[in-house]
C-alpha distance (Angstrom), angle and dihedral (degrees) to the residues before:
residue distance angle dihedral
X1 . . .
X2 4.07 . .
X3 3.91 91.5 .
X4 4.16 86.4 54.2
X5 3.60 97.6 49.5
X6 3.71 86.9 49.8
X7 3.90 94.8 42.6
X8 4.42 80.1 51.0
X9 3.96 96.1 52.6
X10 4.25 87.7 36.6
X11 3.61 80.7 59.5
X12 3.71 103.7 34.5
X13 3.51 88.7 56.5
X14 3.80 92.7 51.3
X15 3.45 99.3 52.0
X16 3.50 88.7 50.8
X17 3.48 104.3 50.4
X18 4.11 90.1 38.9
X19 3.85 82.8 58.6
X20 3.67 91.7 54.1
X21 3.83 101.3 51.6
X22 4.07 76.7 53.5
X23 3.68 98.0 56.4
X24 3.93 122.2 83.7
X25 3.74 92.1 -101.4
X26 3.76 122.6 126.1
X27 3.86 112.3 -114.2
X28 4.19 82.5 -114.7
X29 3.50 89.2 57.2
X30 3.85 94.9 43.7
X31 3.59 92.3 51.2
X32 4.03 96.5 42.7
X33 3.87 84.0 55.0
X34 3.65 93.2 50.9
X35 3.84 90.0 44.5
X36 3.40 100.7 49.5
X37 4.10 85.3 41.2
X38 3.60 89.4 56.5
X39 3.57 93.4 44.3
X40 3.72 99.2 54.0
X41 3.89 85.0 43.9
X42 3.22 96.8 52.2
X43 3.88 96.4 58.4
X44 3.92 126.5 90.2
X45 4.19 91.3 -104.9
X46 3.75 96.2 141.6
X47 4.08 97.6 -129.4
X48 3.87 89.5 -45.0
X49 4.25 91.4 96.4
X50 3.52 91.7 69.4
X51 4.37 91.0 52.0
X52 4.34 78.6 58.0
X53 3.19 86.6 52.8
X54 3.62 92.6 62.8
X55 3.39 93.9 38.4
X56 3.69 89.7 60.2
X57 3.52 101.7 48.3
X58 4.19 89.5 50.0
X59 3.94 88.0 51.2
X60 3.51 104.7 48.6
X61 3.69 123.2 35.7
X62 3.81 99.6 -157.7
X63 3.69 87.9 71.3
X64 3.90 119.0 111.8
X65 3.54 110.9 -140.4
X66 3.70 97.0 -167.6
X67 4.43 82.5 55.3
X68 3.44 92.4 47.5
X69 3.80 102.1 42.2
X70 3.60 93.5 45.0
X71 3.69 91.2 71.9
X72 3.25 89.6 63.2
X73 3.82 92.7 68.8
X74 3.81 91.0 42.4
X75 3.53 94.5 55.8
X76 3.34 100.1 42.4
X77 4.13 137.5 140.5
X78 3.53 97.9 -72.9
X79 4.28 86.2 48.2
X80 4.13 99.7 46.0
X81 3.53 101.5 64.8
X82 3.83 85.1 59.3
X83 3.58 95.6 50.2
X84 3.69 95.3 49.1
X85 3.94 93.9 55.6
X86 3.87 89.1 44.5
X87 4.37 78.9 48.8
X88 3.55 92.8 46.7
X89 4.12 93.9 43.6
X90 3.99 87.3 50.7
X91 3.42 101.9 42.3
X92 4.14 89.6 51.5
X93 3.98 88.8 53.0
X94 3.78 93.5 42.2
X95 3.71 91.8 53.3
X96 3.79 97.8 28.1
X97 3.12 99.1 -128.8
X98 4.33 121.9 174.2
X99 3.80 104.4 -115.7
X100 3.55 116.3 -91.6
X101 4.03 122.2 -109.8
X102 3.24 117.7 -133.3
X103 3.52 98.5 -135.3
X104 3.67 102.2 59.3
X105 3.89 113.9 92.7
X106 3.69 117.2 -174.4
X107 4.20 147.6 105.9
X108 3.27 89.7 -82.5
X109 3.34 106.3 52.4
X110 3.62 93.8 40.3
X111 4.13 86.5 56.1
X112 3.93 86.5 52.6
X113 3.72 97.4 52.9
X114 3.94 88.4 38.7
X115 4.06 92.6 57.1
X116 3.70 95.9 34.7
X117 4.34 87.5 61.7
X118 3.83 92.3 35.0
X119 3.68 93.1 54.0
X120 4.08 90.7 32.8
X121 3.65 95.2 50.6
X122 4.12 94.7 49.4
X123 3.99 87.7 58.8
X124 3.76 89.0 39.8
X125 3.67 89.6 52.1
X126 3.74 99.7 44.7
X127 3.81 87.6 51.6
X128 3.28 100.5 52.1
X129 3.76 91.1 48.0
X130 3.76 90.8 53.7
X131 3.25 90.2 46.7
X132 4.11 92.6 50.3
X133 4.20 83.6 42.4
X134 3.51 93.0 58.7
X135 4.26 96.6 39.3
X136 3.71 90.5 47.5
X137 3.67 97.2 47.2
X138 3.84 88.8 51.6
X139 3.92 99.0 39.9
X140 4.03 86.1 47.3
X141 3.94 98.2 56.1
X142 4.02 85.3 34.9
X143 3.95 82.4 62.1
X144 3.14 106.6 37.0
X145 4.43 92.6 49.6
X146 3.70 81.8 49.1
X147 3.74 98.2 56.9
X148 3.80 96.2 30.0
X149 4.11 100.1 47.0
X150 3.50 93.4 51.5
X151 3.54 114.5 46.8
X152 4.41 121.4 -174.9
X153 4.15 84.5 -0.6
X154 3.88 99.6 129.5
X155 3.89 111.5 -120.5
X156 3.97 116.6 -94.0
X157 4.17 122.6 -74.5
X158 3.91 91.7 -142.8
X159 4.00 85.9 73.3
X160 3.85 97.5 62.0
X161 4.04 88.6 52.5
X162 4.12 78.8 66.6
X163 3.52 101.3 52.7
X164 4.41 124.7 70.1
């Protein structure tokens, strides 16, 4: 059951992403979206990230939607609880913060662990959208030289060994 749901957001975010090297977006615009997707994804919003999302993509009209709503499915439940350790580890080493015991329950420590994700999961966030900027960017020329250069040539064989 865990390897389908994984096989269903692997493909999700395919199918997405496929779409958007389709669209008539430039490959800066496709991989803004997906930055800014994966940025506003990334962050501890409770549900309410993917509602800015929307927002977004009704506001400004150089948006991709496929980009942008295909991190989504990259970043999804079985990815956040990885990036919010990662957040919390950063933001403790960024502030310096001692390590927290588990033991000790009170405002303060609850204020420490708070700030040490916050500020964690911004720079978490704003490298992993760097990081999605500069993949997209390459992996959206890459398709596009590939499907332009070589017009009527049928797509490779070696792919379909890949695929089930």
């Amino acid at each position: 059951m865990l390897r389908e749901r994984l096989v269903t957001y692997r493909d999700r975010a395919r199918r997405k992403l496929t779409d958007a090297f389709r669209r008539e977006h430039t490959p800066h615009q496709i991989a803004a979206s997906f930055s800014i997707g994966v940025f506003v994804t990334a962050l501890p919003t409770g549900g309410l990230g993917v509602g800015l999302l929307f927002a977004f993509v009704s506001v400004w009209s150089w948006i991709s939607k496929p980009a942008i709503f295909a991190s989504v499915a990259v970043l999804n439940p079985f990815v956040k609880p990885g990036v919010y350790v990662a957040s919390f580890q950063v933001g403790g080493t960024v502030l310096g913060t001692n390590p927290l015991p588990s033991t000790a329950l009170s405002s303060e420590t609850a204020r420490t662990a708070v700030q040490q994700l916050l500020v964690g999961n911004v720079i978490v966030a704003a490298v992993l959208s760097a990081i999605g900027y500069v993949l997209l960017l390459h992996l959206t020329r890459t398709y596009r030289r590939r499907k332009g250069s070589f017009p009527g040539v049928p797509p490779s064989r070696l792919r379909r060994l890949f695929r089930r």
